[in-house]
N, C-alpha and C positions, 0 to 999 in steps of 0.2 A: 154637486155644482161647484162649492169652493173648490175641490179639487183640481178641476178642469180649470177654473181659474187661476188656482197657483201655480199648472203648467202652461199656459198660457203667459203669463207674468214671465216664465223662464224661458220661452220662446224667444220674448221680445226682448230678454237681457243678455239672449246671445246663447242659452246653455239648455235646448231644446234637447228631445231624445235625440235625432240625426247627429244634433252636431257635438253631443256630449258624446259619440261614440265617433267622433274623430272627421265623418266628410259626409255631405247632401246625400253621398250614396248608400253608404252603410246601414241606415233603416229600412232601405226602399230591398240592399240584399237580402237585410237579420229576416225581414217578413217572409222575400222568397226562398231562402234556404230551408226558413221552419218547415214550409209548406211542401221542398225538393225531398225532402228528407223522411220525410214520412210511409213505412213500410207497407203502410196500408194502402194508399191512392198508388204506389209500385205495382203492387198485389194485384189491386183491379184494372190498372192496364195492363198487365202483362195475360192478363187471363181475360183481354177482350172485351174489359165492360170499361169502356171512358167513360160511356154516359152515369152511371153511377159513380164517378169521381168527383162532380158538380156538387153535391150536397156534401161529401168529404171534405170538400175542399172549402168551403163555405165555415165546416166547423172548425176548419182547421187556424184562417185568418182569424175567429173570435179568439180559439185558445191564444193562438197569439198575440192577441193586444189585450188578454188576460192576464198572461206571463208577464207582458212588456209595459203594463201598466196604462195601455194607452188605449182604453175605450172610450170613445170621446160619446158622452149624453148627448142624446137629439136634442132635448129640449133646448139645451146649451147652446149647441151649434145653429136654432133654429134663432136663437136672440139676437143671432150678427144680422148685421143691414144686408136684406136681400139683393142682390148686385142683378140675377138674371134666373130664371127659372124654366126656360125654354127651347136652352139646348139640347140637343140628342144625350150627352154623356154624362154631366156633371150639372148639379144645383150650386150657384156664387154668391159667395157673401163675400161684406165688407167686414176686418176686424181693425175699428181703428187702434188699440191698444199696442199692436208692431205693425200696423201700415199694412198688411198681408190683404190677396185673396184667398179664400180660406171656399176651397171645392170638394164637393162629394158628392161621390158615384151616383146614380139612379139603385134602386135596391136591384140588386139580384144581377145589377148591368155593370162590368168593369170595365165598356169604353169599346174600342176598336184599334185596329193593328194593321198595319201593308198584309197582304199576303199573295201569294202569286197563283193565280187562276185561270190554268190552260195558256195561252201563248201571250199574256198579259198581266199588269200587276190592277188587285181588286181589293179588298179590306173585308177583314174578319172577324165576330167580337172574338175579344179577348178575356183568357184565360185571368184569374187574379194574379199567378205569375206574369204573366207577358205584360200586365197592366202595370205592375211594378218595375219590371224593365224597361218599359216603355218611357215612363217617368225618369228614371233612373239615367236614361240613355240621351234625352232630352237634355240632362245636367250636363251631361257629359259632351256633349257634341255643341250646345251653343251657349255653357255657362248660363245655362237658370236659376232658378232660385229654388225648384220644388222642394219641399222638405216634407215626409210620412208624418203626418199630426198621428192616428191612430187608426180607429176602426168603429164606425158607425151602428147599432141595430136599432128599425125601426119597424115599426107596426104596418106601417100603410106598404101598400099593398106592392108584392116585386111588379117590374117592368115586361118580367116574363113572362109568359101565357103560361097557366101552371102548377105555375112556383107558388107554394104558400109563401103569407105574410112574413115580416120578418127576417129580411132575409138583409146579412149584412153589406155594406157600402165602406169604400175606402175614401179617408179623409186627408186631404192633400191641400199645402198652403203655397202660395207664390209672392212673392214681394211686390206690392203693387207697383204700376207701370203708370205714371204722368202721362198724358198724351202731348208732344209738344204743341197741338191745336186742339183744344177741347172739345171744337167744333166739328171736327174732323178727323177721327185719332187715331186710324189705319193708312199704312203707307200707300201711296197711287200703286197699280204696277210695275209701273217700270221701275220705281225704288225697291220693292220686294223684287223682281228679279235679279235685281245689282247686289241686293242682300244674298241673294240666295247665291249667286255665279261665287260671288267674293269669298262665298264658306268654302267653294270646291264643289258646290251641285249644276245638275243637266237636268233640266224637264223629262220628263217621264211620259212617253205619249199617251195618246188617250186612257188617261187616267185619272184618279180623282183628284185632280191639282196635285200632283204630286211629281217629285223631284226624289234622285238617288246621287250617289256620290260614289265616283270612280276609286277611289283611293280605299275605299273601306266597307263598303255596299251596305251603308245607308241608307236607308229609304226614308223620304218625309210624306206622308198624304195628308189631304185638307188641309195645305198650304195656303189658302187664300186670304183676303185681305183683313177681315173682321180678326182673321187668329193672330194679328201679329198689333202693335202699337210704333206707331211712329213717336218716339220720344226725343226730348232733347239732346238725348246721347244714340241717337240710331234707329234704327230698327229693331224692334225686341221681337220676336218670336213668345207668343203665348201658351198655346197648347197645340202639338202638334201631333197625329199617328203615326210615330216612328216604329222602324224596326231594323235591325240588321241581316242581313241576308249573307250568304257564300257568295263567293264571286261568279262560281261556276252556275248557282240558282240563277243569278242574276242575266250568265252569257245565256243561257236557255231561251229567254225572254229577249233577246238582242240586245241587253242593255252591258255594253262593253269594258269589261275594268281595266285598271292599269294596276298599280301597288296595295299589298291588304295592310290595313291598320284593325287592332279590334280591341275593341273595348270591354 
């Protein structure tokens, strides 16, 4: 427990793992490289078996925030001020100690991603990689704050039908977000769509609130209004299902590019 709390301390003095290795993204890659690199989860996809790569992969994020020092205790994480407990993806706490939301996965569940499903685009959970880029890509596309706290294991029970207990969870912090009406702290629509045209995004038809960008084939889903904070400096974007697509994926589906940017 002191532990956690002396990383925690260096969090909020500025000298966190992310940013002691130099930028937001660099913990969210060191996690998915560990896991890219692994000649074993290679092995059993190339010889057909994905579905055996799920508990591969599961041990693979522990070794990793074993190596990396960064197994965050439940019971620790469970001391922060409960913020919401009721979303699909992620459990919210308050850490007042640097200001942060401080989120983690459902066990066994890393979230959801765009993906494209027959002549439209639909969402898919996501892999612990793509949940990492996802995060990652989030930073990179609207200046967030996410930064890889560590790596969760708890007892109670996965989210999946299945799964034994135990089953780990990624721990992710965000810089809390003021609302500029307390009363009120999500932008109306039509300020989230101003938000959203001014980045360079197009609605996305019948899809799940979701928006793509011509320049770089972006994809945002669950764009809607509870995920973002109207604050004194704008619109913030909270947590959104990004992903990056081809541009050609994208003409498949009618959704038309112009120039690639990538990330």
């Amino acid at each position: 427990m002191d532990e956690f709390r002396n990383e925690q301390e260096e969090a909020a003095s500025g000298s966190s793992f992310a940013e002691a290795q130099g930028s937001h993204e660099t913990a969210f890659d060191a996690a998915a490289a560990f896991i890219q690199r692994d000649n074993e989860t290679s092995d059993l996809i190339a010889r057909g078996r994905e579905s055996d790569t799920f508990f591969r992969q599961q041990e693979l994020v522990l070794n990793w925030a074993r190596e990396a020092g960064l197994i965050v205790p439940d019971h620790v994480f469970e001391q922060l001020t409960l913020v919401s407990n009721t979303t699909s993806e992620h459990e919210v706490r308050y850490r007042e100690l640097d200001d942060c939301a401080v989120k983690r996965t459902w066990a066994g569940n890393f979230g959801q991603i765009p993906a494209i499903e027959g002549n439209g685009m639909d969402r898919k959970p996501a892999t612990r990689r793509q949940y990492l880029h996802r995060m990652r890509l989030q930073n990179a596309v609207f200046e967030s704050t996410f930064l890889l706290e560590g790596v969760s294991q708890s007892d109670k029970p996965s989210m999946i039908i299945g799964q034994p207990s135990g089953q780990p969870s990624f721990v992710v912090s965000q810089k809390w977000v003021e609302p500029h009406d307390p009363n009120d702290s999500a932008p109306t629509e039509s300020e989230l769509e101003s938000f959203m045209i001014d980045n360079g995004f197009r609605r996305i038809p019948a899809s799940y609130f979701g928006w793509w960008r011509p320049t770089d084939g972006v994809v945002a889903l669950d764009a809607k209004r509870d995920n973002f904070v109207r604050s004194p400096q704008g619109v913030i974007p909270i947590d959104l299902q990004m992903w990056q697509f081809h541009l050609e994926q994208l003409a498949d589906i009618n959704l038309k590019p112009d120039n690639v940017i990538v990330f």
